[in-house]
N, CA, C and O of each residue as an XYZ file, in Angstrom:
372
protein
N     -24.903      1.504    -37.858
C     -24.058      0.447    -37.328
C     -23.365      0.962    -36.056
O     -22.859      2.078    -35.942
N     -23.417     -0.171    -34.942
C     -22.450      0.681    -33.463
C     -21.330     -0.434    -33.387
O     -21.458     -1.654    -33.491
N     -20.402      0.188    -33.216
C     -18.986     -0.540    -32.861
C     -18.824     -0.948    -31.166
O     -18.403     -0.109    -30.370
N     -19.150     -2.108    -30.810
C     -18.942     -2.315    -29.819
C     -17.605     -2.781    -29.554
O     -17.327     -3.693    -30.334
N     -16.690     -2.517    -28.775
C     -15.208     -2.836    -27.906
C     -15.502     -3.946    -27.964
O     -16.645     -4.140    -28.380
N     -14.730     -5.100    -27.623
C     -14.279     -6.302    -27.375
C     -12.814     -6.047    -26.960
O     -11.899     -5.410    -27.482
N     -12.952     -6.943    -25.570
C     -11.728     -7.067    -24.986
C     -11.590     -8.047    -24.278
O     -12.359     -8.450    -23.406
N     -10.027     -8.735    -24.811
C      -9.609    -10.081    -23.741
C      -9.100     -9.689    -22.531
O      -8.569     -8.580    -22.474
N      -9.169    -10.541    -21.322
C      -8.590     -9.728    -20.154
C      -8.921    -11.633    -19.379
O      -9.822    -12.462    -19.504
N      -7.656    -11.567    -18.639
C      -7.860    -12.486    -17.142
C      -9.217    -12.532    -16.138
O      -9.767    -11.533    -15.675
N      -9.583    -13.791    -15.935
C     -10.830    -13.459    -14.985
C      -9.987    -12.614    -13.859
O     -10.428    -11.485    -13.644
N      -9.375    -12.828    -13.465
C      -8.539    -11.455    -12.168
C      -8.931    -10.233    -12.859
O      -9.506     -9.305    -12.291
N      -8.740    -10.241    -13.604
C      -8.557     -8.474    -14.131
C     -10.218     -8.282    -14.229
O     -10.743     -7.267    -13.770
N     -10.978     -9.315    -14.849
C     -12.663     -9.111    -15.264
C     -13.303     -8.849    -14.201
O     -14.403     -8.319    -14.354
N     -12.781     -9.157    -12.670
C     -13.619     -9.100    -11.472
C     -13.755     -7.376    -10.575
O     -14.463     -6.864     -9.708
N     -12.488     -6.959    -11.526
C     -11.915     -5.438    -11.111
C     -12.268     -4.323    -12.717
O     -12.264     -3.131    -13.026
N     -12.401     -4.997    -13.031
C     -12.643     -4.454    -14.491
C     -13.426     -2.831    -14.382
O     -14.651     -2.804    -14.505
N     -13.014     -2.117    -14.255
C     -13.438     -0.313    -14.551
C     -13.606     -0.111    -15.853
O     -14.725      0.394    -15.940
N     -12.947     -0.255    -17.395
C     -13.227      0.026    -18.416
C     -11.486      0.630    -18.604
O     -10.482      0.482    -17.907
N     -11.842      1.579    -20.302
C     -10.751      1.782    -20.648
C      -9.877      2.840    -20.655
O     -10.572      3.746    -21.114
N      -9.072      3.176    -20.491
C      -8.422      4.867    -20.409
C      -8.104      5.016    -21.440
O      -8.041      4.054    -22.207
N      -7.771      6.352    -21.856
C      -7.746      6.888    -23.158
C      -7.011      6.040    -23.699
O      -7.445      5.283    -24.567
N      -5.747      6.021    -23.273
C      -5.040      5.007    -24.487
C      -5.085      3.828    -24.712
O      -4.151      3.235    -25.252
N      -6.292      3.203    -24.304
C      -6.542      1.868    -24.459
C      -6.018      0.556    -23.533
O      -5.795     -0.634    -23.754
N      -5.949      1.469    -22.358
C      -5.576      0.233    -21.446
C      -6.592     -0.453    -20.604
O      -7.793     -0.215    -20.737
N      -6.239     -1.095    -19.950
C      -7.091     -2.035    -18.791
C      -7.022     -0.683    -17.585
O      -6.042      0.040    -17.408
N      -7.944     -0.625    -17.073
C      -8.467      0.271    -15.605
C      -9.252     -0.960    -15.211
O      -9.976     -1.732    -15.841
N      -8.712     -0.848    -13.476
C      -9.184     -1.852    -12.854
C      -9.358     -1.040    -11.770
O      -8.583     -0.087    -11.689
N     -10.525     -1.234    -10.561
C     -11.273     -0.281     -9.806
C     -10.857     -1.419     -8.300
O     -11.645     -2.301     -7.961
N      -9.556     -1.183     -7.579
C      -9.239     -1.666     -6.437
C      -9.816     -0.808     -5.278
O      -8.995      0.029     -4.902
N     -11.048     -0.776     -4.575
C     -11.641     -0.603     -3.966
C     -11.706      0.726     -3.894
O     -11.210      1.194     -2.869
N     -12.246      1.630     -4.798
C     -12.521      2.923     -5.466
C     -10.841      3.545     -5.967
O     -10.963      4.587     -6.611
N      -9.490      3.141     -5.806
C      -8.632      3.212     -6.638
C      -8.489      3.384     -8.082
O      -7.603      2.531     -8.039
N      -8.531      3.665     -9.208
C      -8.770      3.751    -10.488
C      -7.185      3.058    -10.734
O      -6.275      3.407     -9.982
N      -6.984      2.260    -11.614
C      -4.953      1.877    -11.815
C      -5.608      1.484    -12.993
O      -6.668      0.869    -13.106
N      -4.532      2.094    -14.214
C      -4.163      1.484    -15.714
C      -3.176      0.530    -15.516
O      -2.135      0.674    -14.874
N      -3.568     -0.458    -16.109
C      -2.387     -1.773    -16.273
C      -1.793     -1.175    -17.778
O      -2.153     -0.370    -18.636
N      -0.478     -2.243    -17.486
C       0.462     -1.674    -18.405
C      -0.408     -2.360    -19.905
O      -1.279     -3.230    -19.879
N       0.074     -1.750    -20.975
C      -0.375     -2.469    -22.381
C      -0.048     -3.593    -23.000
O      -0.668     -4.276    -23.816
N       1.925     -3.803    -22.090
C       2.063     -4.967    -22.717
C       1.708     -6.525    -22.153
O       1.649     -7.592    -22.766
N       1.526     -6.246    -20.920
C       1.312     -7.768    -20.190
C      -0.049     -6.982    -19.185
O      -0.841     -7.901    -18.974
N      -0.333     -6.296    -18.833
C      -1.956     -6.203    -18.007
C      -1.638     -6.138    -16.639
O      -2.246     -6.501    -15.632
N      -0.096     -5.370    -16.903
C       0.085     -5.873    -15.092
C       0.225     -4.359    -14.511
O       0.223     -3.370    -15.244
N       0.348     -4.311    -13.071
C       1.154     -3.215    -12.685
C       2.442     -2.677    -13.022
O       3.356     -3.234    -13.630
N       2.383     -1.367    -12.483
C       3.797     -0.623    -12.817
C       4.688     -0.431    -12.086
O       4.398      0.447    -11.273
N       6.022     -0.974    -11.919
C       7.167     -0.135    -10.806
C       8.016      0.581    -11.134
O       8.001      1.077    -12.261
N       9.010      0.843    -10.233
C      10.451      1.344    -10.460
C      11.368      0.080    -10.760
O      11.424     -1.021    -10.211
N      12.064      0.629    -11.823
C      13.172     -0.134    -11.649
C      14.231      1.077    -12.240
O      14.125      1.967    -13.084
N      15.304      0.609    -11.323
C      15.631      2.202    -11.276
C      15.490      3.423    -11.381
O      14.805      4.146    -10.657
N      16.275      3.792    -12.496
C      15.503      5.182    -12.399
C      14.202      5.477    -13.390
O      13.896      6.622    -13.723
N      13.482      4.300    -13.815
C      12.575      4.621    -14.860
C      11.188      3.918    -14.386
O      11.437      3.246    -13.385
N       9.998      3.843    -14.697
C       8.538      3.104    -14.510
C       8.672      2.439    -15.626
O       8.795      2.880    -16.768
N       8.629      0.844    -15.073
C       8.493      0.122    -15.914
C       7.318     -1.599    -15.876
O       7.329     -2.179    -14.790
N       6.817     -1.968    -16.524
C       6.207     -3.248    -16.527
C       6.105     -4.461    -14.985
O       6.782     -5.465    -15.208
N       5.683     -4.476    -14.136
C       5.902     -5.195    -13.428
C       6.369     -7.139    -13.953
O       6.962     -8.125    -13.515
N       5.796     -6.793    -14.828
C       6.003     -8.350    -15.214
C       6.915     -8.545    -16.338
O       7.504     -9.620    -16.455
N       7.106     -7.439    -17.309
C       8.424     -8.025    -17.957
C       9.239     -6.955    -18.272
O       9.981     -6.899    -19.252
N       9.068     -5.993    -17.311
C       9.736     -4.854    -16.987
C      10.542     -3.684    -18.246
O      11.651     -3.156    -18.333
N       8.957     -3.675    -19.285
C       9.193     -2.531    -20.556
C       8.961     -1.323    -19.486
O       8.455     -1.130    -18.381
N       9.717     -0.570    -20.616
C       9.200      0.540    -19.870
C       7.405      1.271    -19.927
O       6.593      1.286    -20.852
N       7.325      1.756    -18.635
C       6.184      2.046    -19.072
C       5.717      3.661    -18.561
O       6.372      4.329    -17.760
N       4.390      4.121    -19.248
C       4.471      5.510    -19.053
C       3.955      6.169    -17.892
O       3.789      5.557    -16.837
N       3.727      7.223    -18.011
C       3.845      7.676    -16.011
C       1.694      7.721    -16.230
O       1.279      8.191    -15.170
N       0.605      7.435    -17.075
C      -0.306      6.920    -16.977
C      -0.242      6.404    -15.830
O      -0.777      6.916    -14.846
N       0.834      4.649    -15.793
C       0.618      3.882    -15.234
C       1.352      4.118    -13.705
O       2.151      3.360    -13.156
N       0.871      5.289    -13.252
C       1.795      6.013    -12.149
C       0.678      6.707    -11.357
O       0.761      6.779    -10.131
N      -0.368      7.220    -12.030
C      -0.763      8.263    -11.839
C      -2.264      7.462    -11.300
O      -2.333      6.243    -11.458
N      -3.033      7.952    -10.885
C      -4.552      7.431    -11.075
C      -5.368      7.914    -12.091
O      -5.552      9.038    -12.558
N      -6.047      6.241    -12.449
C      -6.358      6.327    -14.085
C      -7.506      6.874    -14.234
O      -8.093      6.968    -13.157
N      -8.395      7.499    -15.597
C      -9.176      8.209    -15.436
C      -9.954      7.022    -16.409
O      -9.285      6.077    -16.827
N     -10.805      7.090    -16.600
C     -11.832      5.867    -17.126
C     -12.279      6.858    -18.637
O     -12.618      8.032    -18.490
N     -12.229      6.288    -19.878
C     -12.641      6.440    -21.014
C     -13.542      5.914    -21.226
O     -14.689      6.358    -21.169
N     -13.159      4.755    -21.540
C     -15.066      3.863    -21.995
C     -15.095      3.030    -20.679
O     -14.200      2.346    -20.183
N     -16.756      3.345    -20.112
C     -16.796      2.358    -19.169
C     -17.095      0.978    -19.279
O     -18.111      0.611    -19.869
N     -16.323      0.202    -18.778
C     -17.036     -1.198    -19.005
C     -18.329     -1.832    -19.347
O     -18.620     -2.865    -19.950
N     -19.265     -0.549    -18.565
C     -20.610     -1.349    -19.563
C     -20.868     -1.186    -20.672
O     -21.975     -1.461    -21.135
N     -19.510     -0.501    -21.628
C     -19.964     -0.427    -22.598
C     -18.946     -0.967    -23.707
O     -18.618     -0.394    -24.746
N     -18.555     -2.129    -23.263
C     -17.380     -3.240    -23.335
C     -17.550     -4.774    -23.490
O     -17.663     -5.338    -22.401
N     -17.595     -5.551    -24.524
C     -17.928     -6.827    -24.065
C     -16.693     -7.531    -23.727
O     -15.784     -7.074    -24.419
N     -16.324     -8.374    -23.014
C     -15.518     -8.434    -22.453
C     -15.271    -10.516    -22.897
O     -16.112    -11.409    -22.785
N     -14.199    -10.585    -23.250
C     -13.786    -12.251    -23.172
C     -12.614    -12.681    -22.521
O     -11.480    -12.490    -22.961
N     -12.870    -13.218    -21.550
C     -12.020    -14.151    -20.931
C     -11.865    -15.454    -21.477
O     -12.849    -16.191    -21.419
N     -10.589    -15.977    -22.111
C      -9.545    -16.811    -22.488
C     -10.339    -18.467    -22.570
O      -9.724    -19.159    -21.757
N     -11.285    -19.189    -23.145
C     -12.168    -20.108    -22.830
C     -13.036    -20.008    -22.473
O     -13.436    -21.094    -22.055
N     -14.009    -18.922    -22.291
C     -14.921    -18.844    -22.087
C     -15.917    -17.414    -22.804
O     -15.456    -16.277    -22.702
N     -17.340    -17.666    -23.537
C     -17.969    -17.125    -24.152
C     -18.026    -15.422    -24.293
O     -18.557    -15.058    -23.244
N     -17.858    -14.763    -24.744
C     -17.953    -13.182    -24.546
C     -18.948    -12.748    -24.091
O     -20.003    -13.234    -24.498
N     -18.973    -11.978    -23.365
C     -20.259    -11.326    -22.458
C     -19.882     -9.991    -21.983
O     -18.711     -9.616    -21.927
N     -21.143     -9.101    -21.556
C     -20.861     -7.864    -21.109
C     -21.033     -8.203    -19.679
O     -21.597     -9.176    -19.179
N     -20.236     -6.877    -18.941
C     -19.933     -7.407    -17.257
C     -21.426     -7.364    -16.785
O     -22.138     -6.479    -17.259
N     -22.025     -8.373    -15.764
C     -23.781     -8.257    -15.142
C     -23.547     -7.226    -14.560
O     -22.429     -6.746    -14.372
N     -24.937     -6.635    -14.101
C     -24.671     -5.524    -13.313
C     -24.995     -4.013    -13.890
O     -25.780     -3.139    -13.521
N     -23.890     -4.116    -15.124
C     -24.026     -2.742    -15.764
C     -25.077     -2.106    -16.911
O     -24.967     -0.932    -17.264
């Protein structure tokens, strides 16, 4: 038996889609950039004050999402569902 990933993600995020970093986040490949989105909302990371936190609902988040991300499972080996529409693996890979 093989365990294939399944993962929901935004068509935005599916078009950038790199695969997963160790701890199970979204890596998205901004024009050879590697960036982990945060875990709780899929977004980028800032400052807010003195800590890295959630761009979008501003948890804190860890310095991963600081750093450039290193790719765990690659997307082709990911099926991937976007929100209304059928699960599929990314073409291409």
């Amino acid at each position: 038996m093989i365990n294939i990933l399944a993962v929901t993600m935004t068509r935005e995020v599916y078009e950038e889609f790199a695969g997963l970093s160790a701890s199970g986040c979204l890596v998205i490949d901004r024009g050879g950039e590697l960036i982990a989105l945060t875990p709780c909302c899929a977004a980028f990371a800032t400052f807010c004050d003195t800590s890295l936190c959630c761009k979008s609902c501003y948890g804190e988040a860890d310095v991963e999402h600081l750093l450039p991300a290193q790719v765990a499972v690659p997307a082709a080996l990911i099926n991937t569902c976007i929100p209304g529409l059928p699960r599929r693996r990314k073409e291409g890979s």
